[in-house]
C-alpha positions in Angstrom: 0.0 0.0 0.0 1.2 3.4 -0.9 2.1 5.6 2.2 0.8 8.4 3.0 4.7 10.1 3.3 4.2 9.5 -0.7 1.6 12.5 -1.0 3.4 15.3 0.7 6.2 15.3 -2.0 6.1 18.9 -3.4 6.7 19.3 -6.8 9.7 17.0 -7.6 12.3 18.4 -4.9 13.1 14.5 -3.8 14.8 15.0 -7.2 17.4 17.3 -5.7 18.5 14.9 -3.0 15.7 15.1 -0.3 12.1 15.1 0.5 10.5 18.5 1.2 8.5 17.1 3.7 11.4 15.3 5.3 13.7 18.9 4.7 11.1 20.3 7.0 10.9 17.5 9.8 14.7 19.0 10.8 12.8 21.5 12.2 12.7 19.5 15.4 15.8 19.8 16.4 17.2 21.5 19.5 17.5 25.4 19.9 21.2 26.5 19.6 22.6 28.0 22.9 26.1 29.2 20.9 27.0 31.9 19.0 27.4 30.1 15.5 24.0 30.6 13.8 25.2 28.8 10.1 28.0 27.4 9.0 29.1 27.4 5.5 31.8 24.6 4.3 34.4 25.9 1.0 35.0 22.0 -0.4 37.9 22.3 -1.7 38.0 18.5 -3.7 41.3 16.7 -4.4 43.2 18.2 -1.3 45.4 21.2 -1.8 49.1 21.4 -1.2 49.5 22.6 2.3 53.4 23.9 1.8 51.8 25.6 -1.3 49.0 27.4 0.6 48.6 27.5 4.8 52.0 26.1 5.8 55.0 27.4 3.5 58.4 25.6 3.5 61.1 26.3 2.3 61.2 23.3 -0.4 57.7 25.1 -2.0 58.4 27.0 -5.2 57.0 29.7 -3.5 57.7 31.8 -1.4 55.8 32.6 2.2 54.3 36.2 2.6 53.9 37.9 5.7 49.9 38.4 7.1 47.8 41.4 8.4 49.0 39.1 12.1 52.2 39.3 13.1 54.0 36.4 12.7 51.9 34.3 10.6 52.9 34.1 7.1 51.0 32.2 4.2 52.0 31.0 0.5 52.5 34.1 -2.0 50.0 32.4 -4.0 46.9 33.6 -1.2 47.7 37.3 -1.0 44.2 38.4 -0.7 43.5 36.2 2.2 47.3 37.3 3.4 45.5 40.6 4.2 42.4 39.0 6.2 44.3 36.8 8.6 42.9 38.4 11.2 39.3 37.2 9.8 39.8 33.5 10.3 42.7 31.1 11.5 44.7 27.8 10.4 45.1 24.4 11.8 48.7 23.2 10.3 48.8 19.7 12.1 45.6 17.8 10.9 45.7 14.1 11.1 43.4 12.1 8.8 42.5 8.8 7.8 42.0 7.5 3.9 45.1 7.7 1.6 42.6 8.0 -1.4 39.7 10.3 -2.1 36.4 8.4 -1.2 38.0 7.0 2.2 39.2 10.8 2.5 36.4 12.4 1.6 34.0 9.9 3.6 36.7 10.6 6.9 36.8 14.2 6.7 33.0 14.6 6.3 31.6 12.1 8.8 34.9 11.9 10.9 34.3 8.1 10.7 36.4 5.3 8.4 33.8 3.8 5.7 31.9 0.8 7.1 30.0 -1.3 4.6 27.5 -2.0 7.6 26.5 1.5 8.6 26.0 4.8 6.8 27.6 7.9 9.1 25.8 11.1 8.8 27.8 14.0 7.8 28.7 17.0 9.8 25.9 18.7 8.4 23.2 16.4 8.6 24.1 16.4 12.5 24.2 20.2 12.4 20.7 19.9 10.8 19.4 17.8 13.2 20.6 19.6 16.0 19.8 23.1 15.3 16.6 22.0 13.2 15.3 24.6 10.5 14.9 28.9 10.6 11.6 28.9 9.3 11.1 28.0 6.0 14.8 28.0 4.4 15.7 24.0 3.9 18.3 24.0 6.7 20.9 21.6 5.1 22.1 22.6 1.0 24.8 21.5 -1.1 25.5 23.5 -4.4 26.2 21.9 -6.9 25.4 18.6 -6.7 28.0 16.3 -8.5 27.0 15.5 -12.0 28.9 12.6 -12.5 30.5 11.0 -9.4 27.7 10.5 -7.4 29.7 8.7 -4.5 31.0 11.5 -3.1 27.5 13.2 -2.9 26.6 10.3 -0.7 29.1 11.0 1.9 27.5 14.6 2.6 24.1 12.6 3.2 22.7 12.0 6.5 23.2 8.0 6.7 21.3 6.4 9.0 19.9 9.8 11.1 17.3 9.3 7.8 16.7 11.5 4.8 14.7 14.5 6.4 18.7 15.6 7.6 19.6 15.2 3.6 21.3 18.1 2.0 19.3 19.7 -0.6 21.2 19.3 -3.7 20.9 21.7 -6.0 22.3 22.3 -9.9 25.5 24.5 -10.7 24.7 28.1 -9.5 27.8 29.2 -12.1 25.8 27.7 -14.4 24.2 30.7 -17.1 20.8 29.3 -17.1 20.9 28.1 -13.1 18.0 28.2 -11.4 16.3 25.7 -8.8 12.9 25.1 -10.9 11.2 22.8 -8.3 11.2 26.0 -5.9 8.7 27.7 -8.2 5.0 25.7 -9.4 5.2 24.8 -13.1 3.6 27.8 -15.6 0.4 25.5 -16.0 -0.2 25.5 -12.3 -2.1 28.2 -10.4 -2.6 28.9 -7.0 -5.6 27.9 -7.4 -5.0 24.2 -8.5 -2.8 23.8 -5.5 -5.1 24.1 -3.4 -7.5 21.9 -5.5 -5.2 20.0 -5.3 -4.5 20.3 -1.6 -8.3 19.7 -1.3 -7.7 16.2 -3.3 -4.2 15.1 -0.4 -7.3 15.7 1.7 -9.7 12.9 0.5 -7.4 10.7 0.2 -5.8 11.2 3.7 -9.4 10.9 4.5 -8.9 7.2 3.5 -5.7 6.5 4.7 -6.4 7.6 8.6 -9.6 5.2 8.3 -7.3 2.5 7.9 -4.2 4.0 10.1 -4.1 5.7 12.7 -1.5 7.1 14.6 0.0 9.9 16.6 1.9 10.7 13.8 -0.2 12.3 11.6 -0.6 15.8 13.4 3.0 16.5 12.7 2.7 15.1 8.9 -0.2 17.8 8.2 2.1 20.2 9.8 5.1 19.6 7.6 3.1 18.9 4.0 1.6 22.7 5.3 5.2 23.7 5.7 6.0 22.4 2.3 3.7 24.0 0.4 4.5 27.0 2.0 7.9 26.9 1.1 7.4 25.8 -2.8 5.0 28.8 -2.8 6.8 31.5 -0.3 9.0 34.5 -2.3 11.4 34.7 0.3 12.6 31.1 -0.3 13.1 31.6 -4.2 14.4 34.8 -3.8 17.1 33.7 -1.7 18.3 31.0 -4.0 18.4 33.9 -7.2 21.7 35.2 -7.6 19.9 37.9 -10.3 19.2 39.6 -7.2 23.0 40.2 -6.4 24.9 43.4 -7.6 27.0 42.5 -10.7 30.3 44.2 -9.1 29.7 41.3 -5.9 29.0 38.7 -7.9 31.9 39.9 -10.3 34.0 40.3 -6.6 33.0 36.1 -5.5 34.0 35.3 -9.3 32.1 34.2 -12.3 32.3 30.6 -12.2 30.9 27.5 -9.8 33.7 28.3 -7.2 32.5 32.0 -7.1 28.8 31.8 -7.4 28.1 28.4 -4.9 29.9 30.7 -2.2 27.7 33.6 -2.6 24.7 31.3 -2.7 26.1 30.4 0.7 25.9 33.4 1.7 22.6 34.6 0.4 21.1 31.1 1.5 22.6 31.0 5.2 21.4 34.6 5.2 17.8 33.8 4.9 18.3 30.8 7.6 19.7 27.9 6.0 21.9 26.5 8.6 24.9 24.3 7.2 25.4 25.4 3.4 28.6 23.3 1.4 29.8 25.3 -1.3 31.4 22.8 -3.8 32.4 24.4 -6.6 35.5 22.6 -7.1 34.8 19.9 -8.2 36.4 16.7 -10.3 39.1 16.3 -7.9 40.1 19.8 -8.8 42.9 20.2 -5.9 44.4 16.9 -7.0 47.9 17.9 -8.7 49.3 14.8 -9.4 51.0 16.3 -12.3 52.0 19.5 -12.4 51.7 20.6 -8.7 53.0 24.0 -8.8 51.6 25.3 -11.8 47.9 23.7 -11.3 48.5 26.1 -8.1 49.2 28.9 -9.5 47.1 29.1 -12.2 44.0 27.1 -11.6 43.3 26.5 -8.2 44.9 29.4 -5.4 43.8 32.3 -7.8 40.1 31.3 -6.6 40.1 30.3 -4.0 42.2 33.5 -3.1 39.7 35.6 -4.8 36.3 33.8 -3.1 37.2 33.0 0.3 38.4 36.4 0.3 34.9 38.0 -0.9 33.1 35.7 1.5 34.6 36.6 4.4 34.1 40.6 3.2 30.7 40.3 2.5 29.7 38.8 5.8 31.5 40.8 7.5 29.8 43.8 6.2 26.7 42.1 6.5 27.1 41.3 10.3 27.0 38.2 9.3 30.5 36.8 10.5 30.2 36.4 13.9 27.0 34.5 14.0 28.3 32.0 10.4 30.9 29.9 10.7 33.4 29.4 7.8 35.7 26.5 6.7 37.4 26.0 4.2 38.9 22.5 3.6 39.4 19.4 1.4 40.2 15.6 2.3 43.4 15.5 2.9 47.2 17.3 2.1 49.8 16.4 -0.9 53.1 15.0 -0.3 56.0 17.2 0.8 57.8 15.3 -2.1 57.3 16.1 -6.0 57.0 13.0 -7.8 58.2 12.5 -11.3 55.1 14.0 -12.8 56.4 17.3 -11.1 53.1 16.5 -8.5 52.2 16.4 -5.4 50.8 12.8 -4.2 47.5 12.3 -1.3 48.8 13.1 2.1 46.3 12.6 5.3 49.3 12.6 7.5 49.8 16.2 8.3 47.8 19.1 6.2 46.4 22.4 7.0 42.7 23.9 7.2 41.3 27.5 7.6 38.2 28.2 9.8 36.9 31.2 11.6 33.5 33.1 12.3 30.8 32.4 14.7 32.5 33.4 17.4 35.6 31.4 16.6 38.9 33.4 16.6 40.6 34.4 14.3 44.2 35.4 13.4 45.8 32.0 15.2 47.9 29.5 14.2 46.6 26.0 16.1 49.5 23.2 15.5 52.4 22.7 13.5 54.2 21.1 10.7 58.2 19.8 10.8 60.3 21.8 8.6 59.0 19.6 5.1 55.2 19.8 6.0 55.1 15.9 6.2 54.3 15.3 9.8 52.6 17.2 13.0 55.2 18.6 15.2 53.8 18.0 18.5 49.5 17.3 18.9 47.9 15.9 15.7 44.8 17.6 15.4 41.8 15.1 13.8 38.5 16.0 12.2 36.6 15.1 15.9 38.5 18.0 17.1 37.4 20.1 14.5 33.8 19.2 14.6 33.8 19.9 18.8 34.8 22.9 18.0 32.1 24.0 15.8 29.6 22.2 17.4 30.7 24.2 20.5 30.5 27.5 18.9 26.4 26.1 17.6 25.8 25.2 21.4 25.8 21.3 20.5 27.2 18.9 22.9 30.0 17.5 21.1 30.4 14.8 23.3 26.6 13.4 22.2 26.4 9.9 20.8 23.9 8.9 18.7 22.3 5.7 18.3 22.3 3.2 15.6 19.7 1.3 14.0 21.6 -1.4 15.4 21.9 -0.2 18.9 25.8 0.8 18.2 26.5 4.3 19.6 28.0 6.5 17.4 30.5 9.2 18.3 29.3 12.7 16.8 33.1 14.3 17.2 34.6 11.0 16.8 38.4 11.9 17.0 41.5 9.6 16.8 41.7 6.1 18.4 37.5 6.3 18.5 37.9 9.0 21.0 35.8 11.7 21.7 37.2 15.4 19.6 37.8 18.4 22.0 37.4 22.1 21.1 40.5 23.8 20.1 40.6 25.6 23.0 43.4 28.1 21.1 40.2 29.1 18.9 37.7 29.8 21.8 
């Protein structure tokens, strides 16, 4: 028999990665108590060189540049974000699992090795959960989805926390004809027939409660109301049309996916979306196995230079920075060894990271490198560590465990050696 959770799909959002309904349901999560209000995740995919951006050594073809904070210096190749040191801060000694890029990826998102038995939710799904939805803005969004590659999509899911803690996925926002259709009704459909056809959901939930009931159906009314509210509410298709953006900002973020899935970000974390990935590099962009320095330099540092930069501007100026957390990241470091392809191979060992906002401080250094990059000198820092941190700054207890479908708990900051992560207490 069909369900009734199969009448309260509106439009054909499931298509972009998750039920509207279920989008809705994280609505239930617990009120944050922290500063953070949002957080917004630069992916960068592939893993850049950290002697080439965060941490420079001296065997880097290039050379380190001083920062607006004394004593930290960064790769020439960042001299935008050079300037805005004291907007955000760098952890030089993570310590990762997965020496290729789905056991990376999966590691750095969920903080968990891959399992064949169980399906870890991702650091935003928890956030999603946790924090629940700011009125109608689908809390949890991913721009753009992968078009090929869908395995790496599935690590951003929310595994087995179920789909209502799904990311909405949506199309390429540097796209020149992007736009998220299944916000808006389809031309042929009034107001009018919605509400016909509201009036038809209602007959045939008429049918459905004769034959089962259950306490659960006061809060399905409530969220297919919440649904159609959303496909139907300005605010939430304004927010994801970048039209509405100045040319010079949108020129500023930069003109492509890297640019334009950041300032979607913004605008989307800005109307209350709560955990926003920007993914804009995408195809293992960041992975210079050939070529390592001038992939760098030409490709990949100009924007990321030129974005993170604009991002951390603009919500600044908005007011925006010290309630929206940002990090920028990918799944692991490169080798502090060129190969013969003149690359830079996958390195989980010891790489670097930027983070700062909601109320995390910025302008520090948190760990170190040895003199070639290749190992932390002194505390590793894992990814458990660096979800306790932001889940501190949201007001989520990091040291929560969740429950399995099988009864197994599950870590939420699970850090090295399945221990439990602990804020950086250098960033509080």
């Amino acid at each position: 028999m069909t369900s009734r959770r199969g009448f309260v799909h509106a439009g054909s959002l499931s298509l972009l990665g998750a039920d509207l309904g279920g989008l809705l349901r994280a609505a239930e999560g617990s009120a944050s108590k922290g500063k953070a209000r949002a957080c917004i995740l630069l992916w960068l995919e592939g893993g850049p060189s950290q002697m080439d951006t965060w941490d420079p050594k001296p065997d880097s073809a290039f050379k380190a540049i001083s920062t607006n904070v004394a004593g930290i210096q960064v790769s020439e190749l960042l001299p935008r974000m050079a300037r805005r040191m004291d907007k955000i801060s760098l952890v030089r000694s993570m310590h990762t699992k997965g020496n290729d890029h789905p056991q990376g990826t999966h590691y750095a998102i969920t903080g968990h090795e891959p399992n064949p038995a169980m399906q870890f939710p991702s650091i935003g799904s928890i956030v999603a959960k946790e924090l629940g939805a700011r009125g109608v803005m689908p809390p949890h969004v991913l721009a753009p989805r992968w078009e090929r590659s869908r395995q790496y999509e599935e690590y951003f899911r929310s595994g087995f926390l179920g789909g209502e803690f799904d990311p909405m996925c949506i199309p390429d926002p540097g796209a020149k004809d992007f736009s998220v259709a299944d916000l808006a009704l389809p031309k042929s459909v009034s107001g009018p027939a919605v509400e016909s056809r509201q009036a038809f959901l209602k007959l045939v939930d008429r049918r459905y409660r004769e034959l089962h009931q259950g306490a659960e159906h006061a809060n399905m009314d409530q969220y297919a109301s919440q649904a159609w509210r959303m496909i139907l509410n300005p605010r939430v298709r304004d927010a994801f049309d970048l039209s509405k953006e100045p040319d010079k900002l949108r020129d500023a973020y930069g003109r492509d996916s890297v640019g334009q899935s950041a300032l979607l970000a913004r605008r989307l974390v800005e109307a209350g979306s709560v955990f926003v990935t920007a993914a804009g590099f995408h195809s293992n962009s960041w992975d210079t196995h050939a070529k390592n320095d001038e992939g760098h330099r030409d490709r990949l540092c100009p924007p990321l230079d030129r974005t993170l930069s604009a991002l951390l501007d603009d919500l600044s100026q908005r007011g925006l920075l010290d309630s929206t957390i940002v990090l920028a990241m990918g799944e692991f470091g490169r080798t502090p060894f060129v190969n013969p392809d003149l690359g830079r191979d996958h390195w989980p060992v010891c790489w670097s990271l930027a983070l700062g906002g909601g109320g995390i401080k910025g302008g520090a250094v948190v760990g170190a490198s040895d003199e070639k990059g290749a190992n932390p000198a002194g505390r590793a820092v894992s990814m458990g560590d660096i979800f306790a941190t932001i889940f501190k700054q949201f007001g989520i207890d990091w040291t929560k465990e969740y429950d399995t479908p099988i009864g197994r708990p599950v870590k939420i900051a699970n850090a090295l050696d399945d221990k439990t992560g602990e804020p950086l207490v250098e960033l509080a």
